[in-house]
PQR file with spaces between the fields and no chain letter, atoms N, CA, C, O and H, PARSE charges and radii, in Angstrom:
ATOM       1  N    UNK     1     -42.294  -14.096  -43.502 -0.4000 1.5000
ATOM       2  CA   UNK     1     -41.241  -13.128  -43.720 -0.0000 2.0000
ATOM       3  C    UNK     1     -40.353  -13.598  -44.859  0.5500 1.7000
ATOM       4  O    UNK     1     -40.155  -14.808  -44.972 -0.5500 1.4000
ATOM       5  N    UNK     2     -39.835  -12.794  -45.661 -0.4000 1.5000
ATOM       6  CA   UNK     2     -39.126  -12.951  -46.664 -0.0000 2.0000
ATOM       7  C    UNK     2     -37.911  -13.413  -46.097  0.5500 1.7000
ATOM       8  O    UNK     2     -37.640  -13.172  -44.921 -0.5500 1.4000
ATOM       9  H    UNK     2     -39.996  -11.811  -45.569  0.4000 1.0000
ATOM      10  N    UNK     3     -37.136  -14.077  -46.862 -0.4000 1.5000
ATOM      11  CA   UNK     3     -35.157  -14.565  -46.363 -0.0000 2.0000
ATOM      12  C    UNK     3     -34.390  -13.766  -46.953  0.5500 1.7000
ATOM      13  O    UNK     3     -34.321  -13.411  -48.130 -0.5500 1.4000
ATOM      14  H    UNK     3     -37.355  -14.272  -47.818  0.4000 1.0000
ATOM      15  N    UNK     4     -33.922  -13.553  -46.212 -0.4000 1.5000
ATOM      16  CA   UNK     4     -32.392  -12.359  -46.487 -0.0000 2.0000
ATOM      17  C    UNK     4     -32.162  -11.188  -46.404  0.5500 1.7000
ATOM      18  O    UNK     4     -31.088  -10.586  -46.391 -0.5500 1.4000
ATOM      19  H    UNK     4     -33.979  -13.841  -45.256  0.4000 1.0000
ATOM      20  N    UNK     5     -33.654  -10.687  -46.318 -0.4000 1.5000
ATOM      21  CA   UNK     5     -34.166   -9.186  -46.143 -0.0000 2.0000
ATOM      22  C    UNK     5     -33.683   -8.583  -44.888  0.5500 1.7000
ATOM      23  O    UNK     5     -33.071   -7.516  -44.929 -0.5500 1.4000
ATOM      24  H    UNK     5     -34.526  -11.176  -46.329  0.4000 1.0000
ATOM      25  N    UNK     6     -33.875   -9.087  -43.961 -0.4000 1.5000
ATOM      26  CA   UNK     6     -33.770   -8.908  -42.543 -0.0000 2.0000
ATOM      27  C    UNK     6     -32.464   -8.493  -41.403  0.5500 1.7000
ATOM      28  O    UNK     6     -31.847   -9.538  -41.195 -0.5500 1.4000
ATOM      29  H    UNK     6     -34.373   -9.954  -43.927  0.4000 1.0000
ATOM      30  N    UNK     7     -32.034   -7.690  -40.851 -0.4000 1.5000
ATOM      31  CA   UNK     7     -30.626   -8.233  -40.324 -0.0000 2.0000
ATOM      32  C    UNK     7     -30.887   -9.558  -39.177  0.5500 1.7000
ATOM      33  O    UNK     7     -31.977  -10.122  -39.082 -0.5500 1.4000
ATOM      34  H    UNK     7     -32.535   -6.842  -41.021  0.4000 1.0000
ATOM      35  N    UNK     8     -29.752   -9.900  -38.401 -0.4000 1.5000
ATOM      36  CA   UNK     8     -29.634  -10.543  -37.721 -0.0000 2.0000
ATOM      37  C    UNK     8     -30.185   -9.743  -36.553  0.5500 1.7000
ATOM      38  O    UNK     8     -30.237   -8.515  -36.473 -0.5500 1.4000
ATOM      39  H    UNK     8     -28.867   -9.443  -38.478  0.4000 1.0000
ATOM      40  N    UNK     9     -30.657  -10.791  -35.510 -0.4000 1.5000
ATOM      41  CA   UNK     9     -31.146  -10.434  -34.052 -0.0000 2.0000
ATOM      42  C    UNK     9     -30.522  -11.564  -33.073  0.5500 1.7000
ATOM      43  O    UNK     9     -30.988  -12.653  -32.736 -0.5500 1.4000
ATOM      44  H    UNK     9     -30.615  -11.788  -35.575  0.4000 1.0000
ATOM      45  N    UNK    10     -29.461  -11.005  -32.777 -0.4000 1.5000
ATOM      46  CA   UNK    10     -28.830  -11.772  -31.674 -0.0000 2.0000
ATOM      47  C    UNK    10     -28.344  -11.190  -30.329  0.5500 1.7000
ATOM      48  O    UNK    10     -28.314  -10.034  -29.907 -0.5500 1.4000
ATOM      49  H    UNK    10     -29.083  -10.121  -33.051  0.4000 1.0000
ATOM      50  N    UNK    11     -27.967  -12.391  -29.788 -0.4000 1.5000
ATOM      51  CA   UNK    11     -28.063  -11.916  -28.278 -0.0000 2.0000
ATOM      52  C    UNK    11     -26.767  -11.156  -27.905  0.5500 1.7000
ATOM      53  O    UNK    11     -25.670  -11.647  -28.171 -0.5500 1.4000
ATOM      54  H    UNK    11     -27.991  -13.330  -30.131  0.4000 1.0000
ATOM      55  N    UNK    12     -26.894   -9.962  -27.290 -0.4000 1.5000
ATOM      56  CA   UNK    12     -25.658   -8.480  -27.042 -0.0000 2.0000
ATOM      57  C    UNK    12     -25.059   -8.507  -25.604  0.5500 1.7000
ATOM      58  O    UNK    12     -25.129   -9.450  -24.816 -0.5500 1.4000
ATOM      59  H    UNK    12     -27.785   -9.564  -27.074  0.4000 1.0000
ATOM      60  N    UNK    13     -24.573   -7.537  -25.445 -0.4000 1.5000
ATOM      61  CA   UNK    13     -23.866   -7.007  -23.914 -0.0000 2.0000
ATOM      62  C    UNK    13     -23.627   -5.468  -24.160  0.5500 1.7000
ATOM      63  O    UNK    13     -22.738   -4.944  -24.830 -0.5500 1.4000
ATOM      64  H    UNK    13     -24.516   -6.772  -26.085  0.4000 1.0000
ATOM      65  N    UNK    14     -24.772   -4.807  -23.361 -0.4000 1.5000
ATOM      66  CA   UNK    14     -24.822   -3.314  -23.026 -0.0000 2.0000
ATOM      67  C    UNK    14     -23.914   -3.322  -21.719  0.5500 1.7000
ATOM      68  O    UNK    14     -24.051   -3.952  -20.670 -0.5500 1.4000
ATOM      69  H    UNK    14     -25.495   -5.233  -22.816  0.4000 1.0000
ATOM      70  N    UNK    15     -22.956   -2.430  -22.120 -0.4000 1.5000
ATOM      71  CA   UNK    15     -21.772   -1.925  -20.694 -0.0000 2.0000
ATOM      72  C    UNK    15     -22.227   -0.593  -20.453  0.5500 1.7000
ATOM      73  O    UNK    15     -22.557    0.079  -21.430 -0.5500 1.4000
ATOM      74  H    UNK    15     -22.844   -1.918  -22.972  0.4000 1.0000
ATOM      75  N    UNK    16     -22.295   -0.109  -19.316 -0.4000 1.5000
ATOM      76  CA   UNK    16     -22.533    1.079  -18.686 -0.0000 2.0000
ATOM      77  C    UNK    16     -21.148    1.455  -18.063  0.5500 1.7000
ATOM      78  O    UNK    16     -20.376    0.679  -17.500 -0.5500 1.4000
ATOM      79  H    UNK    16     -22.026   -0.654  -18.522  0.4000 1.0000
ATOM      80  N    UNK    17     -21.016    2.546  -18.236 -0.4000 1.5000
ATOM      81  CA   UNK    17     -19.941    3.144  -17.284 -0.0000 2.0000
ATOM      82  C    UNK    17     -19.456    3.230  -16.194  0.5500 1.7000
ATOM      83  O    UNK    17     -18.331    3.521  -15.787 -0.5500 1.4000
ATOM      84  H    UNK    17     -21.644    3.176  -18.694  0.4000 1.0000
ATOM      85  N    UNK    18     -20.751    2.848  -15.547 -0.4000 1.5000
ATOM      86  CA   UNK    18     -20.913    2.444  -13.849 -0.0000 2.0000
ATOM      87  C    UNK    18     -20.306    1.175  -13.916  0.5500 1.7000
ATOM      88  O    UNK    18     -19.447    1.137  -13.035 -0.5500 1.4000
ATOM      89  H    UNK    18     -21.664    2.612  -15.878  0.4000 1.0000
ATOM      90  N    UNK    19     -20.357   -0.125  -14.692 -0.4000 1.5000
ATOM      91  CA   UNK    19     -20.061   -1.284  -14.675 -0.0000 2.0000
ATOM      92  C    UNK    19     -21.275   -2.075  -14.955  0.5500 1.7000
ATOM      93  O    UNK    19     -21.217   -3.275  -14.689 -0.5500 1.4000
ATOM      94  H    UNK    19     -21.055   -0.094  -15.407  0.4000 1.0000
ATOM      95  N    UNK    20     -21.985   -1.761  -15.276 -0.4000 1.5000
ATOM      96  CA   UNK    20     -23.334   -2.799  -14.860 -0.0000 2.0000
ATOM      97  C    UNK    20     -23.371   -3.125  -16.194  0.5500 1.7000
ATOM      98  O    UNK    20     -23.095   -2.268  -17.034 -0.5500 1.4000
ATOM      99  H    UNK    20     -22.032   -0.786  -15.492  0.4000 1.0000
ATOM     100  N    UNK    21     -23.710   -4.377  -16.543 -0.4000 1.5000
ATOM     101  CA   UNK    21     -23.676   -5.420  -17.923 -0.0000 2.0000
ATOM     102  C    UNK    21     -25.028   -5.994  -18.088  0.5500 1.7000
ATOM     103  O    UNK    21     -25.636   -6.679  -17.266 -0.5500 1.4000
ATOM     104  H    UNK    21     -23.933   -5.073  -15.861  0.4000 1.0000
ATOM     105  N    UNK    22     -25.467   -5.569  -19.421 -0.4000 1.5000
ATOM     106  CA   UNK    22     -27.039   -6.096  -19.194 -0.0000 2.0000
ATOM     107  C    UNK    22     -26.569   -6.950  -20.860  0.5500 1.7000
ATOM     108  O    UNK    22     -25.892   -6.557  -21.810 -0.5500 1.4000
ATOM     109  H    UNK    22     -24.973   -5.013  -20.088  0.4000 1.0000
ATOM     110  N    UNK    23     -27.222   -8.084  -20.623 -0.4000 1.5000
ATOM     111  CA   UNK    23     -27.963   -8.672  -21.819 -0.0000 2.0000
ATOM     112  C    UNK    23     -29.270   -8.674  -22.260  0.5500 1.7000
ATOM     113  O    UNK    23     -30.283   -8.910  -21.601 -0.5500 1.4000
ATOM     114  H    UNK    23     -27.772   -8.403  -19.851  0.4000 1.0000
ATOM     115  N    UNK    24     -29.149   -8.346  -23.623 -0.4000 1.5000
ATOM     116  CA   UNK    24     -30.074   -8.298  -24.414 -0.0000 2.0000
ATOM     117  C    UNK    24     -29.622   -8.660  -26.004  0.5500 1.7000
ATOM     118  O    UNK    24     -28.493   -8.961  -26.392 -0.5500 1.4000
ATOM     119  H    UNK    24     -28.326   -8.155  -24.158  0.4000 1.0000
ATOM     120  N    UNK    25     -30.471   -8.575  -26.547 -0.4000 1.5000
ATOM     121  CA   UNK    25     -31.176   -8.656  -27.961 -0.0000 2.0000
ATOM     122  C    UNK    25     -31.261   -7.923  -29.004  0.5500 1.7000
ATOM     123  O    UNK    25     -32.397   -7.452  -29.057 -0.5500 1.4000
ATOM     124  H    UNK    25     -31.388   -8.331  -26.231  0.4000 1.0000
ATOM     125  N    UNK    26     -30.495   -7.524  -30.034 -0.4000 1.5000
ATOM     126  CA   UNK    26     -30.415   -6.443  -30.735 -0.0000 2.0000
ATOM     127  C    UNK    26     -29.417   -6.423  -32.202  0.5500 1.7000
ATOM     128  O    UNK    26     -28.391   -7.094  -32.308 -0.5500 1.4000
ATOM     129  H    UNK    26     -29.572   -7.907  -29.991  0.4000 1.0000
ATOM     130  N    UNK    27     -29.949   -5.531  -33.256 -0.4000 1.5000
ATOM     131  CA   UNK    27     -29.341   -6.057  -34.874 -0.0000 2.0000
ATOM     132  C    UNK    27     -28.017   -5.741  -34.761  0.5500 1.7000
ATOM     133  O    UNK    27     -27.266   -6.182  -35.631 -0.5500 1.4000
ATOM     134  H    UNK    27     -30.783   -4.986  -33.170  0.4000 1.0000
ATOM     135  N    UNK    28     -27.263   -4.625  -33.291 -0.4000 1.5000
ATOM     136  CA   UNK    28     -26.083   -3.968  -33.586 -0.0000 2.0000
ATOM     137  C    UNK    28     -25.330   -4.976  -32.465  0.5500 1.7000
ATOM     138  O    UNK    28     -25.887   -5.518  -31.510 -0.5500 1.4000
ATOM     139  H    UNK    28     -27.872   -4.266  -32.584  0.4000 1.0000
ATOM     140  N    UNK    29     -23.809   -5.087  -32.871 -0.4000 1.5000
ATOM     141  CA   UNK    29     -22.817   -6.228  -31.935 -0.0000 2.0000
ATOM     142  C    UNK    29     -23.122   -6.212  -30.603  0.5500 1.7000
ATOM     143  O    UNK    29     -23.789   -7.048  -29.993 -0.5500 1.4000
ATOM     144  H    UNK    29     -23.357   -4.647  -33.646  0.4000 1.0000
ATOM     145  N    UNK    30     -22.303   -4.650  -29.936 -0.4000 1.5000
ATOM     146  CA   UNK    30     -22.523   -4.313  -29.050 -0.0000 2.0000
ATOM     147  C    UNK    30     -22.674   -2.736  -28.849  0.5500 1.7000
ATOM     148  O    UNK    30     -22.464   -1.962  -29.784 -0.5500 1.4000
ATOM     149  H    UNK    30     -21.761   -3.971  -30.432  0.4000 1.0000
ATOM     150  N    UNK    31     -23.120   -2.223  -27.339 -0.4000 1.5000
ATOM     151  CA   UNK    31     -23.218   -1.345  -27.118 -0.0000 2.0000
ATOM     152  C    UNK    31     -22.310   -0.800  -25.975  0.5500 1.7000
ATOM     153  O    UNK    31     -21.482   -1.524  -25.423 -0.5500 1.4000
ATOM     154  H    UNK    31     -23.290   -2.851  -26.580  0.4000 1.0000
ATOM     155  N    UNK    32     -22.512    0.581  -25.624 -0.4000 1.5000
ATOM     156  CA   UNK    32     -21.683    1.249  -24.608 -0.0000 2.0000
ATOM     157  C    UNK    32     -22.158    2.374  -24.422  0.5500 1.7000
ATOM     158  O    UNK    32     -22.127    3.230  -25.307 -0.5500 1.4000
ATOM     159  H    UNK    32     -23.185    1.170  -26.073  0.4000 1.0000
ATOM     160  N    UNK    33     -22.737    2.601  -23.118 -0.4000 1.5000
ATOM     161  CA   UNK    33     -23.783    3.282  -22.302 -0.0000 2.0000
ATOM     162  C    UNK    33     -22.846    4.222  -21.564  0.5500 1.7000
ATOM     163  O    UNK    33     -21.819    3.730  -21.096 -0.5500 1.4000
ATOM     164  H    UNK    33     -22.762    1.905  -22.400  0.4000 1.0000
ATOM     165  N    UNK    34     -23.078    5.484  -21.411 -0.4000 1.5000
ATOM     166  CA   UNK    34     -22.970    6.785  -20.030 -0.0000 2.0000
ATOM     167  C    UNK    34     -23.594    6.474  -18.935  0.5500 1.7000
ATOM     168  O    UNK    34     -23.099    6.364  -17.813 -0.5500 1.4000
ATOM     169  H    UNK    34     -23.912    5.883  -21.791  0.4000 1.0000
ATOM     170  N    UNK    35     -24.713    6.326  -19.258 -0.4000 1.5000
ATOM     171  CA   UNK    35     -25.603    5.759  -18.309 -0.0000 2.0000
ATOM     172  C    UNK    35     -26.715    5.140  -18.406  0.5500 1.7000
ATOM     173  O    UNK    35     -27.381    5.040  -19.437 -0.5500 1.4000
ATOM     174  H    UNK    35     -25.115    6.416  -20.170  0.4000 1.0000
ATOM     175  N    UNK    36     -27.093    4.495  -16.869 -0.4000 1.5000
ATOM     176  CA   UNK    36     -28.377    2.979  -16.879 -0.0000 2.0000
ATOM     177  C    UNK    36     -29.321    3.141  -15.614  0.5500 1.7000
ATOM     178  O    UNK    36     -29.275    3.906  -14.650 -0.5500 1.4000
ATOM     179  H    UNK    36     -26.552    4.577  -16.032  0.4000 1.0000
ATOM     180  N    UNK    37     -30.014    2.340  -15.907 -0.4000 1.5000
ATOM     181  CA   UNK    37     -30.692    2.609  -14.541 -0.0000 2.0000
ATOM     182  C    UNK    37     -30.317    2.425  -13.076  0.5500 1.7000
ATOM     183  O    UNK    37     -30.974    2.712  -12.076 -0.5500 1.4000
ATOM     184  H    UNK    37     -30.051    1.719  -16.690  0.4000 1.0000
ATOM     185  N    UNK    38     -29.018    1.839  -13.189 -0.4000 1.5000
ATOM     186  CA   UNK    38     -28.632    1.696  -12.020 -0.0000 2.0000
ATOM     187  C    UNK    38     -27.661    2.539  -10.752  0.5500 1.7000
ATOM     188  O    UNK    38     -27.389    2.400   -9.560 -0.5500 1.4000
ATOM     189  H    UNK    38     -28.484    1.605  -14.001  0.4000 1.0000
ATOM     190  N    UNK    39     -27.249    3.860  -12.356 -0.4000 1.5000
ATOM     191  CA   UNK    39     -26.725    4.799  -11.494 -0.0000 2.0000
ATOM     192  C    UNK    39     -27.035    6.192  -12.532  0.5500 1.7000
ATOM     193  O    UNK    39     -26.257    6.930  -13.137 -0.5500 1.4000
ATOM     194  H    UNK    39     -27.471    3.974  -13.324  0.4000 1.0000
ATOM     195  N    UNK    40     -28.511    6.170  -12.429 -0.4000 1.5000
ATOM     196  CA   UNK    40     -29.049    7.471  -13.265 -0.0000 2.0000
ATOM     197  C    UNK    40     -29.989    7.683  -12.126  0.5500 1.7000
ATOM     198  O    UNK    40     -30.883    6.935  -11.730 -0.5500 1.4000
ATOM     199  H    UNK    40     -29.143    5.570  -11.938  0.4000 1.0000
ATOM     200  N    UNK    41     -29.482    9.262  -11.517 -0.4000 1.5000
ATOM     201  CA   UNK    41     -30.023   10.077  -10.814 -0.0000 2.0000
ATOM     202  C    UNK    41     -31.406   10.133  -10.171  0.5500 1.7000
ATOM     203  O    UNK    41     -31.613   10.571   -9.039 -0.5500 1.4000
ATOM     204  H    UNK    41     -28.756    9.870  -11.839  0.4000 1.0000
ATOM     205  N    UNK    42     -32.722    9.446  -11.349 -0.4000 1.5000
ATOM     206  CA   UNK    42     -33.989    9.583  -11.341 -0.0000 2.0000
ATOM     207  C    UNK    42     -34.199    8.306  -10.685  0.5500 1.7000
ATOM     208  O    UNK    42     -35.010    8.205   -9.764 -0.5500 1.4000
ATOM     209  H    UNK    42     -32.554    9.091  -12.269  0.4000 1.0000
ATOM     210  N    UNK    43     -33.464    7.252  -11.137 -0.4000 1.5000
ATOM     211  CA   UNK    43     -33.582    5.778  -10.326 -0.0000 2.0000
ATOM     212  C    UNK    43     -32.936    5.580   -9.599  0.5500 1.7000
ATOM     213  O    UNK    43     -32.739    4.368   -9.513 -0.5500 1.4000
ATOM     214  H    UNK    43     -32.805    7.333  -11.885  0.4000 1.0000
ATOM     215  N    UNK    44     -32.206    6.354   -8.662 -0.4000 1.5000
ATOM     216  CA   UNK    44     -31.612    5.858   -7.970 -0.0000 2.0000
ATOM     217  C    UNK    44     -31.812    6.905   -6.416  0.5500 1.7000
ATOM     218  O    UNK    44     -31.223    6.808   -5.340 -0.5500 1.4000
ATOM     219  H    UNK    44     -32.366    7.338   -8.732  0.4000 1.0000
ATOM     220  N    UNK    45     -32.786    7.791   -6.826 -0.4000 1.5000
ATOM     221  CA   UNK    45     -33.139    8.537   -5.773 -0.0000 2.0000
ATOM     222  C    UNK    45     -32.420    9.875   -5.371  0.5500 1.7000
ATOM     223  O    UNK    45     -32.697   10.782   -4.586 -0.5500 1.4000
ATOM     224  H    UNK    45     -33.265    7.870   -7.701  0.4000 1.0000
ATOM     225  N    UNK    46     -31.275    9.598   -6.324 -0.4000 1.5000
ATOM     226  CA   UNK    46     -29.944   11.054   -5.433 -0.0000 2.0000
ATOM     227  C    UNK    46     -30.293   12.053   -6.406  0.5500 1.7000
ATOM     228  O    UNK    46     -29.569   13.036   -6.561 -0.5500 1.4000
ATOM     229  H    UNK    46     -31.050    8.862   -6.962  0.4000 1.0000
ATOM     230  N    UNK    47     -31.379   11.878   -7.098 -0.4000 1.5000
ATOM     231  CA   UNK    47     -31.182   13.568   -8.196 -0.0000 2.0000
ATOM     232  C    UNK    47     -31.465   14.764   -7.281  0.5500 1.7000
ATOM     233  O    UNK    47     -32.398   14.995   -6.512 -0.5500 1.4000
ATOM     234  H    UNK    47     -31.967   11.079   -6.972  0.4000 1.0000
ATOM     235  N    UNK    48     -30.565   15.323   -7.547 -0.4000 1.5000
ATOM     236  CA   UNK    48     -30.074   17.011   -6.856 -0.0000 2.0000
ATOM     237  C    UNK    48     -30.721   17.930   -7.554  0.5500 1.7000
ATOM     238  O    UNK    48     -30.877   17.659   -8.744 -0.5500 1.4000
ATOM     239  H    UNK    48     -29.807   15.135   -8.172  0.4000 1.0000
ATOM     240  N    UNK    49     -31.158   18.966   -7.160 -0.4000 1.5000
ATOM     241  CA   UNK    49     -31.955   20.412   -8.201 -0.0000 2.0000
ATOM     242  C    UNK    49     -30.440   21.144   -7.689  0.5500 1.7000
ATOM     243  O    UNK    49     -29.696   21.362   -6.734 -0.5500 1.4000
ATOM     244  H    UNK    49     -31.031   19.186   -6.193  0.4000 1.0000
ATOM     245  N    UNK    50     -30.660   21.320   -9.172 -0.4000 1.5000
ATOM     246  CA   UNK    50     -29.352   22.368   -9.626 -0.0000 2.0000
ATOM     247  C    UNK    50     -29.612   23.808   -9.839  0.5500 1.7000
ATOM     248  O    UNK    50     -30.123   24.263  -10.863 -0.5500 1.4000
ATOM     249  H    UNK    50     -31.265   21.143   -9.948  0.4000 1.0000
ATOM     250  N    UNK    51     -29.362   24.264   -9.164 -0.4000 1.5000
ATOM     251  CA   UNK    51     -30.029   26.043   -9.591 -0.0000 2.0000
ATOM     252  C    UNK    51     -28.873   26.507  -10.616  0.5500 1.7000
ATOM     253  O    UNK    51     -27.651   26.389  -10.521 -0.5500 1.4000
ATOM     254  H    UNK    51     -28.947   23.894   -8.332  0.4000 1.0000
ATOM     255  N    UNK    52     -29.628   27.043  -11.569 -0.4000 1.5000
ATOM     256  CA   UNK    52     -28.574   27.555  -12.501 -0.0000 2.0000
ATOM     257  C    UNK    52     -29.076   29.384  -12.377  0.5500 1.7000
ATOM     258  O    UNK    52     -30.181   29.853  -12.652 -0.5500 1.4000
ATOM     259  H    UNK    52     -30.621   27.138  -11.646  0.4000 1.0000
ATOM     260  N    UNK    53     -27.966   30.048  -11.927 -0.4000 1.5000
ATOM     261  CA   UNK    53     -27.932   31.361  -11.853 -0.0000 2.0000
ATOM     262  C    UNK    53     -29.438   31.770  -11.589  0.5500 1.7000
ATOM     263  O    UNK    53     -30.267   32.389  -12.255 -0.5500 1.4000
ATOM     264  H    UNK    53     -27.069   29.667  -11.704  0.4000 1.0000
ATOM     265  N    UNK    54     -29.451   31.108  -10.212 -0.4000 1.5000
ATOM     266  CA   UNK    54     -30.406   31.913   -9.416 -0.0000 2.0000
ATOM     267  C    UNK    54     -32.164   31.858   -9.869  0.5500 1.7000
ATOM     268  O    UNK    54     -32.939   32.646   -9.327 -0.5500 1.4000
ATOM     269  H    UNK    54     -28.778   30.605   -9.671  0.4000 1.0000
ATOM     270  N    UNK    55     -32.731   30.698  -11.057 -0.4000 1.5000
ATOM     271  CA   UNK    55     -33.778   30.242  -11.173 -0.0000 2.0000
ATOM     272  C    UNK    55     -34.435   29.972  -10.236  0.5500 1.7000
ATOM     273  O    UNK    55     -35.433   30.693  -10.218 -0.5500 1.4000
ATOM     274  H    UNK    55     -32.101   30.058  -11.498  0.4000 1.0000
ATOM     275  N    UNK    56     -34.384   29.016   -9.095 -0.4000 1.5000
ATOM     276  CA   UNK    56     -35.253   28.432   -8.107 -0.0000 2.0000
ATOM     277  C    UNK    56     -35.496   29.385   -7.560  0.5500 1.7000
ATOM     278  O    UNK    56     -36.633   29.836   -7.419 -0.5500 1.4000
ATOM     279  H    UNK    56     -33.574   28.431   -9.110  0.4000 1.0000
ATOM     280  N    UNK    57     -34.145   30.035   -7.013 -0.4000 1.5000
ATOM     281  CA   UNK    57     -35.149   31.311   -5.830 -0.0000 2.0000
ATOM     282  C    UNK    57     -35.474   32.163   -6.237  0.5500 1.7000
ATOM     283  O    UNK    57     -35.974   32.822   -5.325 -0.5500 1.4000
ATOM     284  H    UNK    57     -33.222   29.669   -7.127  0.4000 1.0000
ATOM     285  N    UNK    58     -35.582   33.061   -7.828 -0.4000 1.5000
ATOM     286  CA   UNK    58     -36.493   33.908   -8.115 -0.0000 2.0000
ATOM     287  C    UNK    58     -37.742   33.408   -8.648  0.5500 1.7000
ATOM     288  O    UNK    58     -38.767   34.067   -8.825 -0.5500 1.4000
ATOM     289  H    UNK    58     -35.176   32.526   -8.569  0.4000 1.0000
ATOM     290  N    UNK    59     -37.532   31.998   -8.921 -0.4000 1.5000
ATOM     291  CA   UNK    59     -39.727   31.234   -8.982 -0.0000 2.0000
ATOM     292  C    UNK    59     -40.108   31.494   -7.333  0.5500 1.7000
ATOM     293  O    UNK    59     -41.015   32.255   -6.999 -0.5500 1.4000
ATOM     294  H    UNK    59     -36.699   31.463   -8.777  0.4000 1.0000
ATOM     295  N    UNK    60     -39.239   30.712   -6.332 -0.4000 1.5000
ATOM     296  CA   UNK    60     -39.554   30.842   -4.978 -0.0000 2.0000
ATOM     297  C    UNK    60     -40.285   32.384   -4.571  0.5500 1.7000
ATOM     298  O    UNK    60     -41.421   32.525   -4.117 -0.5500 1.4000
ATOM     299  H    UNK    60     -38.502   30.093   -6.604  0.4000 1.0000
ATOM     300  N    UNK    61     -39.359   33.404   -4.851 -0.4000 1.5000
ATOM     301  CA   UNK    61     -39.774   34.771   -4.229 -0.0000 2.0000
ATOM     302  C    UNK    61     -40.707   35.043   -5.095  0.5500 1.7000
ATOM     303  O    UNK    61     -41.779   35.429   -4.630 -0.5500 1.4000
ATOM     304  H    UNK    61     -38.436   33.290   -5.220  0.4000 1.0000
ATOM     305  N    UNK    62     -40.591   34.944   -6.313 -0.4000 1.5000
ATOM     306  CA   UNK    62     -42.059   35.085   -6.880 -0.0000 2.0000
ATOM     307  C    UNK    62     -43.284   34.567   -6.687  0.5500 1.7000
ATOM     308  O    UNK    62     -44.246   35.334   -6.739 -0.5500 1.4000
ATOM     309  H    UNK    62     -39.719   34.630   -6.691  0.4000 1.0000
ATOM     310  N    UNK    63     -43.492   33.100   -6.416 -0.4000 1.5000
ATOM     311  CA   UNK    63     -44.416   32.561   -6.196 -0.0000 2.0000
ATOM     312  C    UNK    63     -44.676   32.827   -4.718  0.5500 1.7000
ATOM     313  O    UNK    63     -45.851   33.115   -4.491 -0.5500 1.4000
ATOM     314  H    UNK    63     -42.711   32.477   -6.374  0.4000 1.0000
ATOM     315  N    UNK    64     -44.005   32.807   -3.835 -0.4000 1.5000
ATOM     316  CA   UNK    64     -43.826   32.664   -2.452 -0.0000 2.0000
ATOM     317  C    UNK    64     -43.605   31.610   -1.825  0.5500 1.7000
ATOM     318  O    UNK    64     -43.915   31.371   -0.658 -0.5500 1.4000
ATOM     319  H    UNK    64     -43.050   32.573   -4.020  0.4000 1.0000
ATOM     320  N    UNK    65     -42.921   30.762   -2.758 -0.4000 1.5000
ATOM     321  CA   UNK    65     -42.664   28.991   -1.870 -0.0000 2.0000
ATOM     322  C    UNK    65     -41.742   29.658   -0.499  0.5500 1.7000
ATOM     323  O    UNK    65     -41.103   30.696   -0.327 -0.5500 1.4000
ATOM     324  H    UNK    65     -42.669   30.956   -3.706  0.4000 1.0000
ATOM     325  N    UNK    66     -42.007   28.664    0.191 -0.4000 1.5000
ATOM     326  CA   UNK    66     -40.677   28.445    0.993 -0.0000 2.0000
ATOM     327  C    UNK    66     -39.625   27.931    0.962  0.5500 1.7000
ATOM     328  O    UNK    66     -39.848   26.802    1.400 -0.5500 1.4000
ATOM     329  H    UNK    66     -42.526   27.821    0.051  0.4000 1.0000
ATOM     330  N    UNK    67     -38.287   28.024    0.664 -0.4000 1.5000
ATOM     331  CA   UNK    67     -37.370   27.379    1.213 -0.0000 2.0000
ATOM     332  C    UNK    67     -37.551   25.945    1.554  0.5500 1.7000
ATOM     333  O    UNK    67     -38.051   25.877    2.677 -0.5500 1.4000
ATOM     334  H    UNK    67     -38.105   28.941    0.308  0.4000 1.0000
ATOM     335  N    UNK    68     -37.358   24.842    1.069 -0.4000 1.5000
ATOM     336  CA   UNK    68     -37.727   23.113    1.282 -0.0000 2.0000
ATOM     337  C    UNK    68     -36.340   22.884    2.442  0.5500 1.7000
ATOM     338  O    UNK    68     -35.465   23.745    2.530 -0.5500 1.4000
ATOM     339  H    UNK    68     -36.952   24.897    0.156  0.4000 1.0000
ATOM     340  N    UNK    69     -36.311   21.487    3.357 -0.4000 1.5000
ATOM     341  CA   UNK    69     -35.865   21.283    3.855 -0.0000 2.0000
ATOM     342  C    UNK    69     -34.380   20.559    3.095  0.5500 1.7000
ATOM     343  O    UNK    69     -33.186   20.662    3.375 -0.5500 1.4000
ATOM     344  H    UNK    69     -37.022   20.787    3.286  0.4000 1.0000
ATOM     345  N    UNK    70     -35.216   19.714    1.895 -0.4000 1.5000
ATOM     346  CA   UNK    70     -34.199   19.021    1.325 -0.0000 2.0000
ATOM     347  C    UNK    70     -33.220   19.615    0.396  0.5500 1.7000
ATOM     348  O    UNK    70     -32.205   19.066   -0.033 -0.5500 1.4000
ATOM     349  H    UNK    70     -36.187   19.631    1.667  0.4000 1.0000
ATOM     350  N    UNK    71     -33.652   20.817    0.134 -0.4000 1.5000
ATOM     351  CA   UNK    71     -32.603   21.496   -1.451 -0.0000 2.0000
ATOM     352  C    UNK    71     -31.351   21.562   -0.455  0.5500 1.7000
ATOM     353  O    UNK    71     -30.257   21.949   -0.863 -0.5500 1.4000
ATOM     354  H    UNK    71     -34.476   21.263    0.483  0.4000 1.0000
């Protein structure tokens, strides 16, 4: 590798909003996260279906699902 070309790669602190502090590795100082895996919806099991103006239950009556226990 050429010298001088390159930025720096040093060691960081990603903050999440939740609180959670991860180290890592990266050309920028630091970072600052909305969200992480530790309180994002998909990892953490609580993602909710959001019906927006009445989508789910006109696929439902159309298709003929039933009604789920969990929505």
């Amino acid at each position: 590798m050429k010298e001088g070309i390159h930025p720096d790669y040093d060691a960081i602190t990603v903050t999440c909003a939740c609180g959670e502090v991860i180290h890592t590795r990266s050309t920028k100082p630091s970072y600052k996260v909305d969200i992480c895996s530790k309180c994002h919806p998909f990892f953490t099991g609580k993602q909710k279906l959001i019906d927006a103006a009445g989508r789910v239950d006109r696929f439902r009556k159309k298709y003929g699902q039933k009604e789920s226990a969990t929505a």
